[in-house]
PyMOL commands that place a pseudoatom at each C-alpha (Angstrom):
pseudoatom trace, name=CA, resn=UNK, resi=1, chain=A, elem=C, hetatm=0, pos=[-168.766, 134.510, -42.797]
pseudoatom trace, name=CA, resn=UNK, resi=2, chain=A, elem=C, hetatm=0, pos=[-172.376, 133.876, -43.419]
pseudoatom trace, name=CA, resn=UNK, resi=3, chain=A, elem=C, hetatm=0, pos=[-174.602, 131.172, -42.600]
pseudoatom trace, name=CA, resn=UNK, resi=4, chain=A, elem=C, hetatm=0, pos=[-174.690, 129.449, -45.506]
pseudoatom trace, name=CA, resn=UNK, resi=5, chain=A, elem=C, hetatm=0, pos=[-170.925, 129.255, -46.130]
pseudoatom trace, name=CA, resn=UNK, resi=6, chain=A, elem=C, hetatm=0, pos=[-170.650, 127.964, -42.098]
pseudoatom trace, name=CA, resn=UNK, resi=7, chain=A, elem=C, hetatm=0, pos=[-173.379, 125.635, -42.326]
pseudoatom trace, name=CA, resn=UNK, resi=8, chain=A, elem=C, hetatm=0, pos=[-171.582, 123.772, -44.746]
pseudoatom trace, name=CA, resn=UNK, resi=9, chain=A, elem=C, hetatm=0, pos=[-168.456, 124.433, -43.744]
pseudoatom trace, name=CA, resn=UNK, resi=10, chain=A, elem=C, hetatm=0, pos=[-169.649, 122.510, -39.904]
pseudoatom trace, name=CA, resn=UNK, resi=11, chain=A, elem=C, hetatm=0, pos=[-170.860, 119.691, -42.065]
pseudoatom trace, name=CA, resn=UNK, resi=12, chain=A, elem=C, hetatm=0, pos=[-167.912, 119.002, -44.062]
pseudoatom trace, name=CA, resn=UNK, resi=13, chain=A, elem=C, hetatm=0, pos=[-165.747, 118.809, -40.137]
pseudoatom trace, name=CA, resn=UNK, resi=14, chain=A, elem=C, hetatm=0, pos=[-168.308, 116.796, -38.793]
pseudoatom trace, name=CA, resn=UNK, resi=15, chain=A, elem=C, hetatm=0, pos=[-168.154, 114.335, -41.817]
pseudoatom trace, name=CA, resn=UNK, resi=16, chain=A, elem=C, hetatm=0, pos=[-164.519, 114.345, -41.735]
pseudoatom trace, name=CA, resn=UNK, resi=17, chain=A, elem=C, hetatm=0, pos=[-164.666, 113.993, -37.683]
pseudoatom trace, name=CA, resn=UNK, resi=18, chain=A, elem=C, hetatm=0, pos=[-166.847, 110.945, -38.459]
pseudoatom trace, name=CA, resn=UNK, resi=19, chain=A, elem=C, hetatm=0, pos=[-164.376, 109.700, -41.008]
pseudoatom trace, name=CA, resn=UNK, resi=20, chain=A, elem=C, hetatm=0, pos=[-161.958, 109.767, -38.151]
pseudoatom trace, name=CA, resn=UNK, resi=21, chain=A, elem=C, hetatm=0, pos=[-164.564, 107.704, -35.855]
pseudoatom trace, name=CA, resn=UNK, resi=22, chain=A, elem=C, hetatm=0, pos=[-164.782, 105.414, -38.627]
pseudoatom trace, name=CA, resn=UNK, resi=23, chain=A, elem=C, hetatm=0, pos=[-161.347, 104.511, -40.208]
pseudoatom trace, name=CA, resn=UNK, resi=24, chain=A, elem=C, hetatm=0, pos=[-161.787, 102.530, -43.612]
pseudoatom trace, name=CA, resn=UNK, resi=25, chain=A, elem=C, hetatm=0, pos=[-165.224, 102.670, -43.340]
pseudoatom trace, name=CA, resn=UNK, resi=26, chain=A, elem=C, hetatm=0, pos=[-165.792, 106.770, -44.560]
pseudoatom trace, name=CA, resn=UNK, resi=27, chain=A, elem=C, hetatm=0, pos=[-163.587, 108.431, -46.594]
pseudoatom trace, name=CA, resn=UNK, resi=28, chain=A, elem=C, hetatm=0, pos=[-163.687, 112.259, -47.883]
pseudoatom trace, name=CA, resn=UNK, resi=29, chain=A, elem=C, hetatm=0, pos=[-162.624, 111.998, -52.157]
pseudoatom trace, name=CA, resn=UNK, resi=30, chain=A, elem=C, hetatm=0, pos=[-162.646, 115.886, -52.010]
pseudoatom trace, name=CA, resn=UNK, resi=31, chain=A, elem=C, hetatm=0, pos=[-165.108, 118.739, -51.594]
pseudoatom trace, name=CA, resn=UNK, resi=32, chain=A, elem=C, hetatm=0, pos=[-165.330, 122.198, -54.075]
pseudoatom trace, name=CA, resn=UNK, resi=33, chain=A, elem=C, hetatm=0, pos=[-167.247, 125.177, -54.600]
pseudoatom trace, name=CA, resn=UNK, resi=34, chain=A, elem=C, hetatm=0, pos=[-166.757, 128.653, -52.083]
pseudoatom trace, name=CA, resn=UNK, resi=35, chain=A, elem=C, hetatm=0, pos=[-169.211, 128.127, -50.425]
pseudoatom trace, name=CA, resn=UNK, resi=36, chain=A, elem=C, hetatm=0, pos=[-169.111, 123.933, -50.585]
pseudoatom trace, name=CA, resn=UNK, resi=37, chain=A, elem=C, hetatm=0, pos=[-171.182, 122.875, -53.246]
pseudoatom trace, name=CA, resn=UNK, resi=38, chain=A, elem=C, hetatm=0, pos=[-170.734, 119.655, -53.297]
pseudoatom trace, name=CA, resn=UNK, resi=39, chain=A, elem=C, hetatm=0, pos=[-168.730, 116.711, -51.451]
pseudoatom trace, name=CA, resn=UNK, resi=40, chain=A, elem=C, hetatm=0, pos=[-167.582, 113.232, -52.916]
pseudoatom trace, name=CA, resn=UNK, resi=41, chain=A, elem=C, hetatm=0, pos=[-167.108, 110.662, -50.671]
pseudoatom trace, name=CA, resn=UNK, resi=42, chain=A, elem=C, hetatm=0, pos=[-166.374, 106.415, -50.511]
pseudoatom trace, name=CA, resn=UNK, resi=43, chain=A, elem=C, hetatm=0, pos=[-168.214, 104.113, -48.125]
pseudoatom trace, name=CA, resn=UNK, resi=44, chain=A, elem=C, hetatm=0, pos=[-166.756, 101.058, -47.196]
pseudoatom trace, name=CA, resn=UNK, resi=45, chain=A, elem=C, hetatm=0, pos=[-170.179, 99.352, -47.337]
pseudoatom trace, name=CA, resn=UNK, resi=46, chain=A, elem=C, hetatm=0, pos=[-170.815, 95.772, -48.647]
pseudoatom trace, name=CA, resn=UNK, resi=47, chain=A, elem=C, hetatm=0, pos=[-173.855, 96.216, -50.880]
pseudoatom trace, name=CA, resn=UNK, resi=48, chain=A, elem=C, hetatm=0, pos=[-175.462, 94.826, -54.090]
pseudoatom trace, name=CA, resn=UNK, resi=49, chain=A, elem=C, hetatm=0, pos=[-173.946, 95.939, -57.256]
pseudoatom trace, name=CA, resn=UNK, resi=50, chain=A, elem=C, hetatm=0, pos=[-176.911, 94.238, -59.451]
pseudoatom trace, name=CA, resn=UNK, resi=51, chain=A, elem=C, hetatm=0, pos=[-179.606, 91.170, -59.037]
pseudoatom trace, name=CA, resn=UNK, resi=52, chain=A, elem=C, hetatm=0, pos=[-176.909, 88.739, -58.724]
pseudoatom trace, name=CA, resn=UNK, resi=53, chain=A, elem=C, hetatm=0, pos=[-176.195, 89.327, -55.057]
pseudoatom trace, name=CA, resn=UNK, resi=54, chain=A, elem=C, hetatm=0, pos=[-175.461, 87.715, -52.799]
pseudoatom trace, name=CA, resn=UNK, resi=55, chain=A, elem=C, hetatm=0, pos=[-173.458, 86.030, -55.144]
pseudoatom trace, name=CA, resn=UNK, resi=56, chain=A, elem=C, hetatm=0, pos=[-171.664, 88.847, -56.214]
pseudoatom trace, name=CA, resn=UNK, resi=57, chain=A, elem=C, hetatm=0, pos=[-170.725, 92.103, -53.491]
pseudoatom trace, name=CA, resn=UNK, resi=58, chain=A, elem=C, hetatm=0, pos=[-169.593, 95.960, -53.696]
pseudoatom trace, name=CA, resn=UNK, resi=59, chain=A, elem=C, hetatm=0, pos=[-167.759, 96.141, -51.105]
pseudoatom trace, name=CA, resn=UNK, resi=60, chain=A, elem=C, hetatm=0, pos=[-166.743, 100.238, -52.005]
pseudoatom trace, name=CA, resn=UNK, resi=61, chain=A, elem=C, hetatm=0, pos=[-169.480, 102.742, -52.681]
pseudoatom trace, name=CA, resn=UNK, resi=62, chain=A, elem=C, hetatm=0, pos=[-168.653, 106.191, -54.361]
pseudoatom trace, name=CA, resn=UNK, resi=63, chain=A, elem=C, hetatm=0, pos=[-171.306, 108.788, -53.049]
pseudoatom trace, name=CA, resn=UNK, resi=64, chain=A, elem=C, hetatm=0, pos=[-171.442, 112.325, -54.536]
pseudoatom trace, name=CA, resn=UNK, resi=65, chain=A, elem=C, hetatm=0, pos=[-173.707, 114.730, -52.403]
pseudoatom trace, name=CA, resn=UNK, resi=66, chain=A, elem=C, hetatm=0, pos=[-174.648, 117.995, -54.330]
pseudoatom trace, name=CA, resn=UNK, resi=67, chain=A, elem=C, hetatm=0, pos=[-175.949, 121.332, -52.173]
pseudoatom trace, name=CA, resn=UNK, resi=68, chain=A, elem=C, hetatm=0, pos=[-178.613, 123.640, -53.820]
pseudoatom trace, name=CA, resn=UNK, resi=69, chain=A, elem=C, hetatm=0, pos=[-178.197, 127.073, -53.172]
pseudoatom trace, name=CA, resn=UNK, resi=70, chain=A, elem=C, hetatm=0, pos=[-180.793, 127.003, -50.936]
pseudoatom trace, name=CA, resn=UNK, resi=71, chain=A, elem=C, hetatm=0, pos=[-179.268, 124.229, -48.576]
pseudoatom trace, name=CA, resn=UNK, resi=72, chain=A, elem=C, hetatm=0, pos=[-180.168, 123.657, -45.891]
pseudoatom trace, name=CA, resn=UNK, resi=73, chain=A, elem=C, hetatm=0, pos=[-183.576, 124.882, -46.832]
pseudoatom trace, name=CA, resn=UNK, resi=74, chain=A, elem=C, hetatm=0, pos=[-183.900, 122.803, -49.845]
pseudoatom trace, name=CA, resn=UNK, resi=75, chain=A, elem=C, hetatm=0, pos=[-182.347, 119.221, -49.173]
pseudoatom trace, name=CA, resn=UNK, resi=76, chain=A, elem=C, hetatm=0, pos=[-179.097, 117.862, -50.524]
pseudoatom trace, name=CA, resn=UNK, resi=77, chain=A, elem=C, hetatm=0, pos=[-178.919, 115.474, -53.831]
pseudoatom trace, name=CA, resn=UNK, resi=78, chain=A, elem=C, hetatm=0, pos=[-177.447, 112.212, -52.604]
pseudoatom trace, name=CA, resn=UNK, resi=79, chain=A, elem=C, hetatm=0, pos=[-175.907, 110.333, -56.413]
pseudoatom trace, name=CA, resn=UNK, resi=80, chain=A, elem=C, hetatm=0, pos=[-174.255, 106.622, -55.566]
pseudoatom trace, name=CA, resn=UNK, resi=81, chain=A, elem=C, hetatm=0, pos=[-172.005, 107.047, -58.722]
pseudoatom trace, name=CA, resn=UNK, resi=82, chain=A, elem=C, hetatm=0, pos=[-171.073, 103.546, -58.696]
pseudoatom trace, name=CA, resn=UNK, resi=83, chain=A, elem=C, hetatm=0, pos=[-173.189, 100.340, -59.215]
pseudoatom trace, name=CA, resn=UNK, resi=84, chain=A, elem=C, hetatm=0, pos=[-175.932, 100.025, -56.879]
pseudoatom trace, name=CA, resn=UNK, resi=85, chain=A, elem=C, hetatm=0, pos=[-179.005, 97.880, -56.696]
pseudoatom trace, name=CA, resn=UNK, resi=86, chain=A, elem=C, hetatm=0, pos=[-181.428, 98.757, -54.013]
pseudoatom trace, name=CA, resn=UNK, resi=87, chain=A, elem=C, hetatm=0, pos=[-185.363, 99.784, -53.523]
pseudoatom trace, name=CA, resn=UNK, resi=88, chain=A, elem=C, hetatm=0, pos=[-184.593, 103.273, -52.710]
pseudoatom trace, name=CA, resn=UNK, resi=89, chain=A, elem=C, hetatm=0, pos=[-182.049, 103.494, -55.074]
pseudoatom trace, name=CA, resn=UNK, resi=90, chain=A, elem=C, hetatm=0, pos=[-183.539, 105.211, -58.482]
pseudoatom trace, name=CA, resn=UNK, resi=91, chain=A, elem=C, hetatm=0, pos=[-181.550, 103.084, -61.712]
pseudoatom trace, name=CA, resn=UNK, resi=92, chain=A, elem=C, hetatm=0, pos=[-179.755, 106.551, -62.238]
pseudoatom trace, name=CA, resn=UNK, resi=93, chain=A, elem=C, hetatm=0, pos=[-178.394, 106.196, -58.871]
pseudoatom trace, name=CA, resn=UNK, resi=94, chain=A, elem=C, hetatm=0, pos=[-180.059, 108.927, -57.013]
pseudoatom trace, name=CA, resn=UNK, resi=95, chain=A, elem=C, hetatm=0, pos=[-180.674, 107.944, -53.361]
pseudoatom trace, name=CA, resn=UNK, resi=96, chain=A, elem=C, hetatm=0, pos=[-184.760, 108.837, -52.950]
pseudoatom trace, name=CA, resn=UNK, resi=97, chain=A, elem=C, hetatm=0, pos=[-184.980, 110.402, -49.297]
pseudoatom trace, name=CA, resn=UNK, resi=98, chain=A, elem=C, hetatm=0, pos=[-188.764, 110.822, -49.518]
pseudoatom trace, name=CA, resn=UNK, resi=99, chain=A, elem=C, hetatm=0, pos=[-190.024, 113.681, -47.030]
pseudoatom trace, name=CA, resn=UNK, resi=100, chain=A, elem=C, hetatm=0, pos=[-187.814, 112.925, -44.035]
pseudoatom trace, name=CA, resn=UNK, resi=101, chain=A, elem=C, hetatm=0, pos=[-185.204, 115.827, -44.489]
pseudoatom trace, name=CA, resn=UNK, resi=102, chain=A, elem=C, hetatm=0, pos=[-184.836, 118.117, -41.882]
pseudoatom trace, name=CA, resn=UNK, resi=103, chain=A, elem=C, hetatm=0, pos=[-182.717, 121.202, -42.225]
pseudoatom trace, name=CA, resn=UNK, resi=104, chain=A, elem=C, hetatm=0, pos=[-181.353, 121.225, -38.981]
pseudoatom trace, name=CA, resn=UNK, resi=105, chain=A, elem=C, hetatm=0, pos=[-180.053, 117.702, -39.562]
pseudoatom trace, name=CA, resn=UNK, resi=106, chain=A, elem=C, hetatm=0, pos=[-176.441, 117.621, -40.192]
pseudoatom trace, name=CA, resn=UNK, resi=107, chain=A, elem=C, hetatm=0, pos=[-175.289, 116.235, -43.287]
pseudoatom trace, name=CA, resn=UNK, resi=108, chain=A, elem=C, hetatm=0, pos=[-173.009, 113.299, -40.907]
pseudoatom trace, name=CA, resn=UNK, resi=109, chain=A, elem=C, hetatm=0, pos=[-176.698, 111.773, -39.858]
pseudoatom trace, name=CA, resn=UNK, resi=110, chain=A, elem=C, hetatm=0, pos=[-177.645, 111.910, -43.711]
pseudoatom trace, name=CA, resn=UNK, resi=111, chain=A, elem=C, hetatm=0, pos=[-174.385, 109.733, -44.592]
pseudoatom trace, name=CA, resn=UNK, resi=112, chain=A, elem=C, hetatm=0, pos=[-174.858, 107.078, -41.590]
pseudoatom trace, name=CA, resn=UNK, resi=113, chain=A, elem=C, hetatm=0, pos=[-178.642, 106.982, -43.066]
pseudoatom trace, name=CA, resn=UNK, resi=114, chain=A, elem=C, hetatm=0, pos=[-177.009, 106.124, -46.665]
pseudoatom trace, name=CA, resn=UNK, resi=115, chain=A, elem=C, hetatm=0, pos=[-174.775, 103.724, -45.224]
pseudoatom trace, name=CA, resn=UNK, resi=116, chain=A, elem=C, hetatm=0, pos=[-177.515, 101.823, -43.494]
pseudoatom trace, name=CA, resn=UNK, resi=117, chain=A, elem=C, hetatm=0, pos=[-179.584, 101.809, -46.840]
pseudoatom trace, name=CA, resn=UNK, resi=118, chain=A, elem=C, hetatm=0, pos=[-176.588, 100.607, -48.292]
pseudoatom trace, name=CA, resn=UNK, resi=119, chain=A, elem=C, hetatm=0, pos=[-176.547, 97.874, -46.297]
pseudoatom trace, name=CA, resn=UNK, resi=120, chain=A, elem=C, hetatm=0, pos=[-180.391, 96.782, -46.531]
pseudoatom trace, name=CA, resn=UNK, resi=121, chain=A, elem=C, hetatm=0, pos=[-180.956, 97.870, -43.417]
pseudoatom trace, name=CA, resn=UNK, resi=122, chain=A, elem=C, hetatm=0, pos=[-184.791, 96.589, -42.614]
pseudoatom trace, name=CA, resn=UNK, resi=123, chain=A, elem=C, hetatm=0, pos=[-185.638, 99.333, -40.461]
pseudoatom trace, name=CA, resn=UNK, resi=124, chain=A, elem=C, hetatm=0, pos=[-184.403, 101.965, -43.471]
pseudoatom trace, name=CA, resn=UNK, resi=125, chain=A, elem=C, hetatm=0, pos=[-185.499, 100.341, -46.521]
pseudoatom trace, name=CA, resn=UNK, resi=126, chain=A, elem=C, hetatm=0, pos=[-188.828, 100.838, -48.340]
pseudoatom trace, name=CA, resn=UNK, resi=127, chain=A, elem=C, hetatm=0, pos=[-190.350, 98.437, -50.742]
pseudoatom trace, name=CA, resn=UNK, resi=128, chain=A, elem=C, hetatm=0, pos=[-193.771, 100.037, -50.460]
pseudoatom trace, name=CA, resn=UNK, resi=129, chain=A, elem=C, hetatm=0, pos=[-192.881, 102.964, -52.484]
pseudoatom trace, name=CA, resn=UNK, resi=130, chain=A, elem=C, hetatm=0, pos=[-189.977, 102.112, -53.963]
pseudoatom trace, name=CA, resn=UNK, resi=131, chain=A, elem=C, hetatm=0, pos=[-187.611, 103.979, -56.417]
pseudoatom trace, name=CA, resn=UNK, resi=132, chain=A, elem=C, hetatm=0, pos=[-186.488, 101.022, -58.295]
pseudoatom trace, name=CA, resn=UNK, resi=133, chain=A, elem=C, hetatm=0, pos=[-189.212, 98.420, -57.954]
pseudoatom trace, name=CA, resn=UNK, resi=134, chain=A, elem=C, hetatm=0, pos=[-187.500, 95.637, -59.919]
pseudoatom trace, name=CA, resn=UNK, resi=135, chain=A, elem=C, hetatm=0, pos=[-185.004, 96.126, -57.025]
pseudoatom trace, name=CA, resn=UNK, resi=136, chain=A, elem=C, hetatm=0, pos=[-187.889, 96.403, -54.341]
pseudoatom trace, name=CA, resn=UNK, resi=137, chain=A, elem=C, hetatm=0, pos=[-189.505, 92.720, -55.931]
pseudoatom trace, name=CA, resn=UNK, resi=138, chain=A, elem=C, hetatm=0, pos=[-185.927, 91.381, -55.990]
pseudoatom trace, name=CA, resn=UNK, resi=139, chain=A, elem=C, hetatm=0, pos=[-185.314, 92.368, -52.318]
pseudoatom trace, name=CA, resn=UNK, resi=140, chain=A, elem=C, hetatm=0, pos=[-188.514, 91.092, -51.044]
pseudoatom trace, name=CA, resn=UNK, resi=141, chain=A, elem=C, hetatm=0, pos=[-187.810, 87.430, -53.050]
pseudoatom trace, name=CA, resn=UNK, resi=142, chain=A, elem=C, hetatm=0, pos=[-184.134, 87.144, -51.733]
pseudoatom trace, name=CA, resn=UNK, resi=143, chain=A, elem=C, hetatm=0, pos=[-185.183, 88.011, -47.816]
pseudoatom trace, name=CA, resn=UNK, resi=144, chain=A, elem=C, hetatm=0, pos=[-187.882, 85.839, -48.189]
pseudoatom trace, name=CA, resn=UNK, resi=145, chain=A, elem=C, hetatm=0, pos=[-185.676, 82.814, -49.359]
pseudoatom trace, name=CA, resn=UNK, resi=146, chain=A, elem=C, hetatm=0, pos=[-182.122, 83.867, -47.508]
pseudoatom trace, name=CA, resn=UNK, resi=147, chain=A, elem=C, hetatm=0, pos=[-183.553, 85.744, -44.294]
pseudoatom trace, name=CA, resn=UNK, resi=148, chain=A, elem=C, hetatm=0, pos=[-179.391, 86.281, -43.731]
pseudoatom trace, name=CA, resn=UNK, resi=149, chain=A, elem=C, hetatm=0, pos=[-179.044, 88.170, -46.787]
pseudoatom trace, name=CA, resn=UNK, resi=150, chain=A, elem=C, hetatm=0, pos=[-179.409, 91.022, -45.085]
pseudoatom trace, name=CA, resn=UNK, resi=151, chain=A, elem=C, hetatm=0, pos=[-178.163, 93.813, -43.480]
pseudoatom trace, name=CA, resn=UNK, resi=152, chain=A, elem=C, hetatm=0, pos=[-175.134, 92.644, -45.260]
pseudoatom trace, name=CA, resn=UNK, resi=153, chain=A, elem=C, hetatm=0, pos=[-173.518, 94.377, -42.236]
pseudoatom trace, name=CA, resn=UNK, resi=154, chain=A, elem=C, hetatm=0, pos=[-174.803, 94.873, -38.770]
pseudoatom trace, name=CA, resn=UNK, resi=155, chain=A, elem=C, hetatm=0, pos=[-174.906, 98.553, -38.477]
pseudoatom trace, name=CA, resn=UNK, resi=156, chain=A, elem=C, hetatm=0, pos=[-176.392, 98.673, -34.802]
pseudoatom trace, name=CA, resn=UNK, resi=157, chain=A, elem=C, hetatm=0, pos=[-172.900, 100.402, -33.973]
pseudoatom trace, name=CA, resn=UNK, resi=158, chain=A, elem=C, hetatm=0, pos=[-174.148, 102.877, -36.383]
pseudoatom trace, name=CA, resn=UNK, resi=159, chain=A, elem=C, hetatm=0, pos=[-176.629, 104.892, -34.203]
pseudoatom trace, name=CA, resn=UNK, resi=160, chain=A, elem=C, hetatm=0, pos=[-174.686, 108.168, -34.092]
pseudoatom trace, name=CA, resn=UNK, resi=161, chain=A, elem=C, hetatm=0, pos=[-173.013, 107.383, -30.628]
pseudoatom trace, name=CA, resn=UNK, resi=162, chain=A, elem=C, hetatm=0, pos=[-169.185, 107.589, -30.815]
pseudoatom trace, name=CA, resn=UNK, resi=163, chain=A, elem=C, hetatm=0, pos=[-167.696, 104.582, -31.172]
pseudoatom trace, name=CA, resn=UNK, resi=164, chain=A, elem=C, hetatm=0, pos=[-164.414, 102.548, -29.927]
pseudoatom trace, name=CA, resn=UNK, resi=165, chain=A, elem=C, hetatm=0, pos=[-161.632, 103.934, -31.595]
pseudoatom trace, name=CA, resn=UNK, resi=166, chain=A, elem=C, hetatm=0, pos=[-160.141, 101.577, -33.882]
pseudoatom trace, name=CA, resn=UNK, resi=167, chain=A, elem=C, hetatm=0, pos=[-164.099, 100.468, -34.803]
pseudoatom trace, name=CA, resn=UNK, resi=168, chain=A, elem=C, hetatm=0, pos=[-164.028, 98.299, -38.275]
pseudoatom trace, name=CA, resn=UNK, resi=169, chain=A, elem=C, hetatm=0, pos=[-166.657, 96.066, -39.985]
pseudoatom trace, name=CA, resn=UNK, resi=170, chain=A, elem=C, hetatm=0, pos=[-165.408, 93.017, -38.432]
pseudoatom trace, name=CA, resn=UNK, resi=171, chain=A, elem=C, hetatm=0, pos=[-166.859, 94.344, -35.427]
pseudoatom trace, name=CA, resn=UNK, resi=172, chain=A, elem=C, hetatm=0, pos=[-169.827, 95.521, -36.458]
pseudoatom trace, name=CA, resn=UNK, resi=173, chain=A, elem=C, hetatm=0, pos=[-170.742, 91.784, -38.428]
pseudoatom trace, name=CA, resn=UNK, resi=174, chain=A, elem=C, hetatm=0, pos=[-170.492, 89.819, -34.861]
pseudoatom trace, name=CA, resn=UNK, resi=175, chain=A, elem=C, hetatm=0, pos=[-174.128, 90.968, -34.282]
pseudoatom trace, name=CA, resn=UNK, resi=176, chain=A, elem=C, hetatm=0, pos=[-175.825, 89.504, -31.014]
pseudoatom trace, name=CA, resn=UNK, resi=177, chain=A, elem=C, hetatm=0, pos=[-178.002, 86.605, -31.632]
pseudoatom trace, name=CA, resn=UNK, resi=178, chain=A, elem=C, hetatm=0, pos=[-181.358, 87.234, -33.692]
pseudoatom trace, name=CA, resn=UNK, resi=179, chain=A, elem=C, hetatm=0, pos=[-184.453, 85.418, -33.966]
pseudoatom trace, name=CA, resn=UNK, resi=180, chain=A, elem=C, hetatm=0, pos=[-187.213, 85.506, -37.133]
pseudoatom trace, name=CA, resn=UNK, resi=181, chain=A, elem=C, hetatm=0, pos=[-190.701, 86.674, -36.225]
pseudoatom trace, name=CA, resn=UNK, resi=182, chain=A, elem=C, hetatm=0, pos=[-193.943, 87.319, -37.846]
pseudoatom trace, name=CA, resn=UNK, resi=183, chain=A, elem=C, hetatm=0, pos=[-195.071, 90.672, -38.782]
pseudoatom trace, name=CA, resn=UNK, resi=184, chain=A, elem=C, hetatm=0, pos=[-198.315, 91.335, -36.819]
pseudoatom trace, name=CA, resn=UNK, resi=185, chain=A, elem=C, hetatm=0, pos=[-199.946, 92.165, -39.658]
pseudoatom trace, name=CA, resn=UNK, resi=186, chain=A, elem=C, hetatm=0, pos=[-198.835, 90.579, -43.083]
pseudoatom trace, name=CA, resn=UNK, resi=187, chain=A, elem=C, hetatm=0, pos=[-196.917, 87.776, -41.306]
pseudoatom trace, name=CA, resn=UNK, resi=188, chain=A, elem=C, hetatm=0, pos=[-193.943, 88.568, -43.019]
pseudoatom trace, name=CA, resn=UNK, resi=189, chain=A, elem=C, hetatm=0, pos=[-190.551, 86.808, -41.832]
pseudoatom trace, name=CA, resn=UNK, resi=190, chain=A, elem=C, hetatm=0, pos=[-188.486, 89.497, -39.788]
pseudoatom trace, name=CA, resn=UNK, resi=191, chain=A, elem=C, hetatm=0, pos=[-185.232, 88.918, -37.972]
pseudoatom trace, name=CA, resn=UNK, resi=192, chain=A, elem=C, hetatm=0, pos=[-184.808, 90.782, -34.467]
pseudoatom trace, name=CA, resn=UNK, resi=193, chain=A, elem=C, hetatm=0, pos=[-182.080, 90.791, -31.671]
pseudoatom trace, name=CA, resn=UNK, resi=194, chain=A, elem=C, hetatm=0, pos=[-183.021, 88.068, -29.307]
pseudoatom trace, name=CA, resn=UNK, resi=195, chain=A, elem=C, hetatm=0, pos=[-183.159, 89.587, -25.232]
pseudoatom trace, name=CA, resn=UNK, resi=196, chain=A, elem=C, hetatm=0, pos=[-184.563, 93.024, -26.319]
pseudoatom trace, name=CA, resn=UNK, resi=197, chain=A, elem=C, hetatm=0, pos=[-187.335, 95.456, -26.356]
pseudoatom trace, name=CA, resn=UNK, resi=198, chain=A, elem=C, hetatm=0, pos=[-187.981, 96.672, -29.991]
pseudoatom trace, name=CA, resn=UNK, resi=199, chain=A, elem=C, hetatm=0, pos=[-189.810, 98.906, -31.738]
pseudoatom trace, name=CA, resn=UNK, resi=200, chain=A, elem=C, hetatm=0, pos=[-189.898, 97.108, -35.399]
pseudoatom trace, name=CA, resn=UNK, resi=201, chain=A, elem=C, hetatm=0, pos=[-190.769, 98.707, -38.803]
pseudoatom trace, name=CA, resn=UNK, resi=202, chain=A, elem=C, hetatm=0, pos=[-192.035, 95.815, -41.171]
pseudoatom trace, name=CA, resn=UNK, resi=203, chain=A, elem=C, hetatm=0, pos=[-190.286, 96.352, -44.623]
pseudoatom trace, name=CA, resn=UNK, resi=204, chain=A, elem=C, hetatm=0, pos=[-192.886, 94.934, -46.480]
pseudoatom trace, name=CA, resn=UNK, resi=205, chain=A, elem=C, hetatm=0, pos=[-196.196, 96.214, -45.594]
pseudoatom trace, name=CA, resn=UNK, resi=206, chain=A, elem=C, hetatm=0, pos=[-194.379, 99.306, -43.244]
pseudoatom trace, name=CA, resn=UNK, resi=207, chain=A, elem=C, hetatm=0, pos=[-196.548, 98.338, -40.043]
pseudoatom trace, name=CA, resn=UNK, resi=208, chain=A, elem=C, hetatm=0, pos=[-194.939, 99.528, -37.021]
pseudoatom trace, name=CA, resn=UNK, resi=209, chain=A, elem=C, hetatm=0, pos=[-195.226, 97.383, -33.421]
pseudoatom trace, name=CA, resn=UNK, resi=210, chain=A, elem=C, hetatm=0, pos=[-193.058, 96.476, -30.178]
pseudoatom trace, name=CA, resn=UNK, resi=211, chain=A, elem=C, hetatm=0, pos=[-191.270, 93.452, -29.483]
pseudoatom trace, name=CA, resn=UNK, resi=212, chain=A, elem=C, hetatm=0, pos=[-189.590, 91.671, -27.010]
pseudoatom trace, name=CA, resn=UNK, resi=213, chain=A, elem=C, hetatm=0, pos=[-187.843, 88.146, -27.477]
pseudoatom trace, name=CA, resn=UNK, resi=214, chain=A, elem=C, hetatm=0, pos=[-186.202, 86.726, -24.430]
for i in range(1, 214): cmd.bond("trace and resi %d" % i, "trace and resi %d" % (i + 1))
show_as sticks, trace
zoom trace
């Protein structure tokens, strides 16, 4: 067998080992191609299907990830083929993963990344280059007026540490308590767990600084 073929074969068993970890939240649609070309997969993710949210949620996302020949050199094409409205979401649905690919990062940390974004995750999404920026404007409007908008999960339980088994959404949205603080440097409204020591990414102006709220 060569590399190629068992690089991707090891990332389809640790996605499907993770879709055991995560029951109803990860689910493998199928896989084809000798060696795997590409994998189709459903996320249990509560998300924005358009400008309307939160009034109106996704709660299923259909995810297609497509492997160049030259994987894991080259990095994989991550498609949401079903609605999705998000800043680093292009309108086509192509998930923009700017420069951070690694190739010695397993595909399984690529779909908890997606699932975070997916979520609004403030420490994953980016507004300052955006890939939809009527998304990116909307985003920045609705935090600003319903701080609580988002994540529309709390995916700390998402960190690549195995979880309980049995883990669901309904325990990941009891999130500890949270407090809003300023951004150091555009003053921006950010919400943080209250009684720890974080390092915080600003989503709106990307400044990076520690905090602690007791």
């Amino acid at each position: 067998m060569d590399a190629h073929k068992r690089r991707r074969d090891e990332d389809l068993r640790k996605i499907g080992t993770m879709a055991q970890e995560y029951p109803g939240i990860i689910e493998i649609v199928g896989s084809s191609g000798s060696p795997i070309s590409q994998i189709r997969l459903r996320l249990k993710v509560p998300t924005a299907p358009n400008e309307r949210y939160p009034r109106e949620v996704q709660s299923v996302s259909d995810i297609r990830i497509d492997l160049p020949s030259s994987y894991p050199i080259r990095p994989p094409i991550v498609t949401v083929t079903s609605p999705a409205w998000n800043p680093n979401i292009f309108q086509s649905g192509l998930v923009c993963l700017g420069r951070d690919w690694v190739a010695t990062q397993g595909l399984d940390l690529l779909i908890l990344r997606v699932i975070k974004l997916l979520a609004f995750d403030p420490l994953i999404v980016n507004t300052i280059h955006p890939a939809n920026a009527q998304a990116a404007a909307w985003y920045n409007r609705v935090r600003a007026r319903q701080p609580d908008a988002f994540p529309t999960v709390n995916t700390e339980a998402l960190k690549g540490e195995r979880p309980r088994p049995g883990i669901g959404w309904r325990n990941l949205e009891e999130p500890p308590e949270q407090v809003v603080i300023d951004c150091v440097a555009c003053k921006a409204k950010l919400r943080v767990d209250k009684g720890k020591r974080l390092r915080v990414r600003c989503p709106k102006c990307s400044t990076v600084f520690e905090v602690r709220v007791d």
